[in-house]
Phi, psi and omega in degrees: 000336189279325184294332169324281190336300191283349197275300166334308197305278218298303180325307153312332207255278152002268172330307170301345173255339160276342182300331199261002183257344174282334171295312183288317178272359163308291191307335195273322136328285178083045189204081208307130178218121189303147172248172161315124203244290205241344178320282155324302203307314196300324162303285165311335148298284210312305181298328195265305175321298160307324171308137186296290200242150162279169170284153204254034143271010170241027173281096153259128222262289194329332164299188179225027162260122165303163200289353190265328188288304168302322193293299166286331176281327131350262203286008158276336177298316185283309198308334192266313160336328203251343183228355163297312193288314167329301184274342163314293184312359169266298174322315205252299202240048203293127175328123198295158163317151159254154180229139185259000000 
């Protein structure tokens, strides 16, 4: 199951890295082009809910979360990172009309 998991981890950890290479390139571009928006995130449920143990750098005895809990609010953290050049670039270079 741990092998899911970690399978789960890396897939999202993808996705996230093309939504942030469609990001960089939109700006760069000036020309907006969608990345994967929720994609990644779906991963990273699913992989951190299969995974057995999170690794125990991510252990805070002190929260009132579990370490799986945290482990997942981490990587939304990476994730919404990952998806900031995408809403610039929406922001700067908002998306055409469709014509009927």
């Amino acid at each position: 199951m741990a092998y899911i998991g970690i399978a789960m981890l890396l897939l999202g950890v993808f996705f996230d890295m093309m939504s942030f290479c469609y990001g960089i390139g939109s700006l760069i571009g000036k020309r907006y082009r969608s990345g994967f928006l929720w994609v990644a995130l779906f991963y990273y449920a699913v992989g951190v809910t299969v995974l057995p143990k999170v690794p125990a750098v991510f252990s805070f005895p002190s929260l009132p979360f579990s370490d799986k809990m945290v482990f997942f609010l981490l990587l939304c953290g990476v994730h919404w990172l990952c998806q900031l050049p995408g809403r610039w670039a929406v922001l700067k270079y908002p998306r055409p009309k469709a014509v009927l």
